[in-house]
VEXNULUM-87986 format. One record per residue (C-alpha): residue in one letter; x, y negated, z. Coordinates in steps of 0.001 Angstrom, whole numbers, plus 500000, padded with zeros to 6 digits. Layout:
% residues N
AXYZ
...
***
This chain:
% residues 279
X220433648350598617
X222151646596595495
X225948647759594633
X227514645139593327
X231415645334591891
X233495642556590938
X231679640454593831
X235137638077594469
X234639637434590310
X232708635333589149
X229952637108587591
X229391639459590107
X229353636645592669
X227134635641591181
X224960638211591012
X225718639036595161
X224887635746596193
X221778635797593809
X219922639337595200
X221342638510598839
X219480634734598796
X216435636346597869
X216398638260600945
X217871641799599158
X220728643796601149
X223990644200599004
X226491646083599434
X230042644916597720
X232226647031596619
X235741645356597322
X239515646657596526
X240032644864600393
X238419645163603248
X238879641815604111
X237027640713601378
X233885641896601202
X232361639456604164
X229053637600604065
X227165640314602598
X224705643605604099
X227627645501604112
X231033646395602348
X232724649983600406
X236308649513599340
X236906651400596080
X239127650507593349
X238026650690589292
X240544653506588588
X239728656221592098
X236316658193590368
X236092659362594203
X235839656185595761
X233339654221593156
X230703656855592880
X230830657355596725
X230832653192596933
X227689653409594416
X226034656603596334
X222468655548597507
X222020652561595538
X219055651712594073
X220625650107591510
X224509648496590732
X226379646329588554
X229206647246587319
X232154645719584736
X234866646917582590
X237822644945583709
X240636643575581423
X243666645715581993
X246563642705580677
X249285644603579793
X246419647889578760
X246242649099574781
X243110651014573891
X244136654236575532
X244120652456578842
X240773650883578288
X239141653553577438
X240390655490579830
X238942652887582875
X235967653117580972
X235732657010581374
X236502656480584963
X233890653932585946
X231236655698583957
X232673659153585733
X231610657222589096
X228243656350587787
X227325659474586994
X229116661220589845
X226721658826592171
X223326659601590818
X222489655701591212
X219681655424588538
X219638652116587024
X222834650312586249
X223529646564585063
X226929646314583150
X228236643204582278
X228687643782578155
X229232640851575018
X228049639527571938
X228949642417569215
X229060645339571257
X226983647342569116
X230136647085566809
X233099649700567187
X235531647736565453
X236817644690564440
X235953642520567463
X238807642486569236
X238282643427572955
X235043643825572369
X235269646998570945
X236100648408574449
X232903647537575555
X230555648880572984
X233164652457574347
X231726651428577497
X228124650869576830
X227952654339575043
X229811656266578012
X227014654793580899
X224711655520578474
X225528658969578592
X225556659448582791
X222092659732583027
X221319656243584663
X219173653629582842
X221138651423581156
X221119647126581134
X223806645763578895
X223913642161579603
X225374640803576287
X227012637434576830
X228626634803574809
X231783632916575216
X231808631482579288
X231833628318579816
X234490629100582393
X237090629960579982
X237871625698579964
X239572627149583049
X242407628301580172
X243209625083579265
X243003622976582273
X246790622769582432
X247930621060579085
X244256619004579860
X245322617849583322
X249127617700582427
X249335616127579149
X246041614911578131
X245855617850575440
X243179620144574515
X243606623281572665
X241339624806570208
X241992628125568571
X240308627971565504
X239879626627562239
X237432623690563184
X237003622123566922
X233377621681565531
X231765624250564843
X228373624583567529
X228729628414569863
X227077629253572488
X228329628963576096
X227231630540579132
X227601629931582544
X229151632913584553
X226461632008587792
X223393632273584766
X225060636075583691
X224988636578588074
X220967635273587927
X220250637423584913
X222307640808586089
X220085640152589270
X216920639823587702
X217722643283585265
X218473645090588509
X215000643513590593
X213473644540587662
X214540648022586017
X213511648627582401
X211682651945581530
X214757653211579512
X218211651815578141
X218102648283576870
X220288645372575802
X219651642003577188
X221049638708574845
X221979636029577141
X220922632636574800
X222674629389576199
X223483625764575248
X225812625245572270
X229017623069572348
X231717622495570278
X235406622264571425
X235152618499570699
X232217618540572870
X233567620539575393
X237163618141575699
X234936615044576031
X232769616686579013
X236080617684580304
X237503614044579856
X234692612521581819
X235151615030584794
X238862614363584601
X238464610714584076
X240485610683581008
X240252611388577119
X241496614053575681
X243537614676572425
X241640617297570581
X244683619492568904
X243458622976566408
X246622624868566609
X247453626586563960
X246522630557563205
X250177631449562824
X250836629570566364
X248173631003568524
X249862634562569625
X252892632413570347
X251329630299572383
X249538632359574772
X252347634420574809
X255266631139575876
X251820630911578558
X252628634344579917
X249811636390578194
X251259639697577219
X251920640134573443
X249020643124573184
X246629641211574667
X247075637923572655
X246793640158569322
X243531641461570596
X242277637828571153
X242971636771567623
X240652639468566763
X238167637966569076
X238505634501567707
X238633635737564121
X235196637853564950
X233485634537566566
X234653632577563231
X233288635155560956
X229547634961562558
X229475638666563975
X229249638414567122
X225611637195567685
X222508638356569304
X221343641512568452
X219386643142571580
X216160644269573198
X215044641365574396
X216979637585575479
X217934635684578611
X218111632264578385
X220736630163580524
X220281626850581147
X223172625480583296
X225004622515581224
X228771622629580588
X229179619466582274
X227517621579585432
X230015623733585051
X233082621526584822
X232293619296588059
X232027622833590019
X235836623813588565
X237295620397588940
X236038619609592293
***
């Protein structure tokens, strides 16, 4: 039995519908009831109740687990859900854990929200359990962010100095396959996985968009000073937008690249990806 965590996400999904379609029995571990349908069988536990996660995770051969995004959380709050998941880990006994994780997480600074996750990577490290930290780049999914101004006024935004500059992309169902594959397939000790995918640029990315959309696109690079403003007039709360221009700083500056055990390559195409969001 697999416990998988975030499964109404879209990386753990992922993962679910992955190990169940190979014939494996999961068992999702759902903040509702209702929700955890279609699968061997369901445990409701939330991120923050210790009790409930390490009893959802009890008897597992292996799980996946994630460090959600707390919105309106500072870095006390973050690492404090961190302590608390990796509490219920250890608290459980499970022995091999997959843990969704990023590009630069082997830093402890400067990366933005990143940072929390290296916190995180270090605290499952220490429950006992052998550790997979799947290290992914930017999702493909995050187009999701700008499909209003994209479907409202033809616009594209691009937070950064250059809409073409090359990064790699991922695929949220290719992080599912690989978190799937780590936990079919438990390493001997600890180790960090890359995930390697296609590489886009913005301008690349607002074209494929444009084609699903059946319109083109007005590529517009907004401005450094304009970016926490913007996500901010979009609801995004002022905390969290100053952590993302860390992030975006980070990507610009070249740190946050592969530096694992071993790789994972994805192969889904961005304009795979689109037609599945649009449709």
């Amino acid at each position: 039995m697999y416990a998988i965590t975030g499964v109404t996400g879209h990386v753990g999904g992922a993962a679910a519908r992955a190990l169940r379609d190979a014939g494996h029995p999961v068992r999702a571990v759902v903040r509702d009831a209702t929700r955890g349908g279609g699968f061997t069988e369901a445990a409701v536990a939330d991120f923050t109740d210790r009790a409930a996660l390490a009893a959802a995770l009890t008897g597992a051969t292996g799980a996946f687990v994630l460090l959600p995004t707390i919105p309106a959380g500072d870095d006390t709050d973050h690492r404090r859900l961190a302590a608390t998941i990796a509490g219920a880990v250890a608290d459980s006994g499970v022995r091999h854990v997959a843990a969704l994780s990023s590009y630069g997480a082997e830093l402890p600074e400067g990366t933005g929200p990143v940072r929390w996750l290296h916190h995180f990577e270090n605290l499952l490290r220490d429950t006992g359990a052998r550790v997979t930290a799947i290290r992914s780049p930017h999702f493909q999914e995050k187009v999701e962010e700008v499909l209003a101004p994209a479907t409202g006024a033809g616009i594209y935004p691009v937070f950064g100095a250059s809409a073409d500059v090359p990064v790699p992309m991922v695929a949220t169902r290719d992080i599912g396959a690989a978190v799937a594959q780590a936990l079919l397939h438990p390493p001997a000790g600890d180790e960090v996985v890359d995930l390697t995918a296609p590489e886009y640029t913005e301008r690349q990315v607002a074209e494929a968009l444009g084609a699903v959309l059946g319109r083109k696109l007005e590529v517009v690079t907004v401005p450094r000073e304009a970016w926490i403003p913007t996500w901010v007039d979009a609801g995004m709360p002022p905390g969290l937008a100053a952590e993302l221009v860390e992030l975006y700083e980070a990507t610009e500056r070249g740190v946050l690249v592969p530096r694992g055990d071993r790789s994972h390559h994805a192969t889904t195409r961005i304009d795979e990806t689109l037609s599945g969001l649009i449709s």
